[in-house]
N, C-alpha and C positions, 0 to 999 in steps of 0.2 A: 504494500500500500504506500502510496506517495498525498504526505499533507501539507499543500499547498498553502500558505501562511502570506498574505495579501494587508500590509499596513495599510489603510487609507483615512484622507481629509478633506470635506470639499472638492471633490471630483465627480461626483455624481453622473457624469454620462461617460466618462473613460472608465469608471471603475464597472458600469453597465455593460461597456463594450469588452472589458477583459474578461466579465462573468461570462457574456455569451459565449464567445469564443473558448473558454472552457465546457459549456456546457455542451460544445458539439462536438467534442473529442470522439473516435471511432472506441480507442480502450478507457473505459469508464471504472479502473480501477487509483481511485483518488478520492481524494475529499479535501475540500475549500474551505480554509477559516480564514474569514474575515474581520482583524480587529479596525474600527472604527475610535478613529479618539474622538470623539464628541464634535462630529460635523454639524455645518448648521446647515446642508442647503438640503437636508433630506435625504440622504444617502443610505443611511440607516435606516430607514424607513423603506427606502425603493427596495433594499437586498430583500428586507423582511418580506414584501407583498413581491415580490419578482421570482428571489432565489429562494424559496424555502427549503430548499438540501444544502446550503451553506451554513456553516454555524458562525454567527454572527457574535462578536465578541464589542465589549463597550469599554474606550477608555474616560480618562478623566478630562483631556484635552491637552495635559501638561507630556504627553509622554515621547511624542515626537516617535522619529523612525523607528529608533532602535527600542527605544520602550515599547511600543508598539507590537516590533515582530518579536520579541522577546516575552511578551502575553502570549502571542498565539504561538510560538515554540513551546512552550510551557504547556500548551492545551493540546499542544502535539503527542507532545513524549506522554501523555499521562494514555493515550490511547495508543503509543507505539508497539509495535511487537519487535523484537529480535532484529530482522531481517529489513522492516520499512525505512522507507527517506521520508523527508522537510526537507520542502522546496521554498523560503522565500521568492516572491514575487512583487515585480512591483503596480499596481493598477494603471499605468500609465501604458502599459503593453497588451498587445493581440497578440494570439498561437495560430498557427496553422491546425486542420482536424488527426495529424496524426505527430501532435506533441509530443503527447505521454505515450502515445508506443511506442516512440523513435528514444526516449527517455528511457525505458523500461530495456531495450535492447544498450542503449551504453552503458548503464547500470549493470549490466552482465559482462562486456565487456571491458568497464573499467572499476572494477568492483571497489578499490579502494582509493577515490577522487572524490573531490567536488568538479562535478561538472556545470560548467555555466553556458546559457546560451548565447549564440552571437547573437547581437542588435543591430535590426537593421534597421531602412527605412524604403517605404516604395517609391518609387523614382519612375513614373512613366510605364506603370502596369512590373517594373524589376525591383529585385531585392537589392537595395547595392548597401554595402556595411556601416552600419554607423561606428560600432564599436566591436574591432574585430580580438580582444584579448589585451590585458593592461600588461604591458613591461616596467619595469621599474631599474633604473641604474641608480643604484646601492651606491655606488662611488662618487657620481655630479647628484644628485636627488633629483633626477628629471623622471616626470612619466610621459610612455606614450602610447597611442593606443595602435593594436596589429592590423594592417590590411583596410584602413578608412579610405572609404569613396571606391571601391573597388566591386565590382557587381560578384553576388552571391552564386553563382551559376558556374562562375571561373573555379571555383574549387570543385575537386571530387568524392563523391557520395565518402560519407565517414571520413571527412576533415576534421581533425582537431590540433588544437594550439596548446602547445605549455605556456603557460604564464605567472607572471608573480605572485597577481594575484588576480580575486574574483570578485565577482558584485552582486548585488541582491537582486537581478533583474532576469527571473529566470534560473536559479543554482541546485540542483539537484545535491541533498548531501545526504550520508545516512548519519542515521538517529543517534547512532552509538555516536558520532565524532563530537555532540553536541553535548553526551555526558563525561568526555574522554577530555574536553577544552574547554567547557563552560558554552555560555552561551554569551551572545554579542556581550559588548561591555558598555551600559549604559553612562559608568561614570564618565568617561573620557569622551563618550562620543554621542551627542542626541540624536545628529544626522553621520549619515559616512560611517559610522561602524562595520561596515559589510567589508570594507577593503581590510582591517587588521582584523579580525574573526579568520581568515583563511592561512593567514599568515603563520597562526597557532598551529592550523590545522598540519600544514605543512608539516610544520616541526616535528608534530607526531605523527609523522612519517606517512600523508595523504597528496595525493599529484594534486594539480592545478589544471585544469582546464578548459579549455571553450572548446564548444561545436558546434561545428558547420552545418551538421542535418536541422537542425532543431533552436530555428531562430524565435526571437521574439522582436518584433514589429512595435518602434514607438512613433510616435507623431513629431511631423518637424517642428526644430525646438522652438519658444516662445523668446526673441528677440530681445524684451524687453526686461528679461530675467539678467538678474546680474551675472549669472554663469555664462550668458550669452552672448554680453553685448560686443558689440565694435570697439565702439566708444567711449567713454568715460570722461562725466564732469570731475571736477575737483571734490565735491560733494560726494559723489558715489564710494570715498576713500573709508570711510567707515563702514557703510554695508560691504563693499567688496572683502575688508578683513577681519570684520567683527561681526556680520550677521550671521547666526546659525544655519541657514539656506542655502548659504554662499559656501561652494565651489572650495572658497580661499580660504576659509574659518581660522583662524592664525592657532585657538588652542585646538583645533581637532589638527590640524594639521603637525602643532607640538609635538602632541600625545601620540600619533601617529610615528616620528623620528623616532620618540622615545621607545615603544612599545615591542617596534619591530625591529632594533636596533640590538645586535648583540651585544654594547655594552654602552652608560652614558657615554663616554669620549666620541665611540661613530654615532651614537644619537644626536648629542651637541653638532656634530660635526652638518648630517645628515639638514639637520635643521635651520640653519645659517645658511646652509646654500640651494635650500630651496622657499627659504625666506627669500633669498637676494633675487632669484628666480620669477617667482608671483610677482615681486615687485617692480620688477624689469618690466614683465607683462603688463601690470597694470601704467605704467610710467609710459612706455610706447604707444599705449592706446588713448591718452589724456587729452580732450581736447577744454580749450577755452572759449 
């Protein structure tokens, strides 16, 4: 069994459109839990009278991502057996009808992973990659993502990528790794948590990967999101590195140096130059 664990807030028609697309899966060996932190636009309400095989979960409003998927992990494992996975997902994404079988066949063949899926985006009736696998250089602190802008068709059936690490957008993992590592870390990370959880995993001796068969489909990004923009006022200098939302978040990105860092000196290290990095970025984009 695989328990799909779907954080959401104020999304109400993406989060409709990820149910559905679940709900037409060809193998129907899953179950959907949905935590809710206390949306306002009715979302909670739509799953209840739309989805009734979802189990719909309620938080307080304060809990953000990782509090979130960390309720419905929690409501996972108590119905897990032996052998199932938890799959965070995020609502912002669609599946194709034969997800979870093409899931359930990597699962056998890479029995001790987290598998994540590629992100794509559709481009003129094509899949072409938004995010094809995160690399990480350990030595400068850059990330970057595998295979972007690259049409999903060029690879062949049973592609997959090693990578640093994974994301919660689509991640196949089994149950045991989640009693073997803990689960996400809400102290250090409200949002982003998803990228240091795997990094544990690793350690305890689990691959990394993304695959090719088994994309998940987001929407073109919204522009005026500060992860997004072009541009930059002078003003935007405080959301780009202190809003919880942001991409840039200066202490999830600390905590992150520190976390994955085999010891403080490459943390410190780790941290300063992908401070100077983001800031480079936002300083080239500034306009007046």
């Amino acid at each position: 069994m695989i328990y799909i664990v779907i954080p959401v807030f104020n999304r109400k028609e993406k989060t409709r459109n990820c149910l559905l697309s679940l709900r037409k899966q060809r193998k129907q060996d899953f179950r959907v839990i949905v935590v809710d932190d206390a949306s306002t636009d009715g979302t909670a309400e739509m799953i209840a009278d739309e989805f009734p095989e979802v189990i719909l979960l309620k938080g307080t409003g304060n809990l953000w991502w990782t509090g979130s998927i960390n309720l419905g992990i929690r409501h996972a494992l108590s119905l897990c057996e032996e052998q199932d996975y938890i799959m965070p997902l995020n609502d912002d994404l669609t599946v194709e009808e034969d997800y979870i079988e093409k899931f359930y066949a990597l699962s056998r063949a890479y029995p001790n992973s987290l598998i994540q899926s590629v992100v794509a985006i559709k481009d003129d009736g094509r899949a072409r990659i938004h995010d094809g696998g995160i690399l990480i250089n350990w030595f400068s602190a850059k990330f970057s993502s595998k295979n972007v802008g690259k049409l999903l068709s060029d690879f062949a059936p049973g592609h997959v990528e090693h990578v640093s690490t994974v994301t919660g957008r689509g991640v196949l993992i089994p149950q045991r790794v989640f009693r073997e590592v803990g689960l996400y870390n809400e102290k250090h990370y409200q949002h982003r948590g998803d990228t240091e959880f795997p990094i544990r995993a690793r350690r305890a001796g689990y691959q990394l990967l993304v695959a090719y068969d088994v994309p998940v489909f987001n929407y073109v990004e919204d522009g005026s999101h500060i992860n997004h923009r072009k541009r930059f006022k002078p003003g935007a200098i405080k959301t780009f590195f202190f809003h919880v939302s942001s991409s840039f978040y200066l202490p999830c990105r600390f905590w992150f140096a520190y976390d994955t860092a085999p010891n403080p000196v490459q943390g410190t290290v780790f941290f300063v130059l992908d401070l100077l990095r983001i800031s480079k970025y936002f300083l080239s984009r500034l306009s007046f």
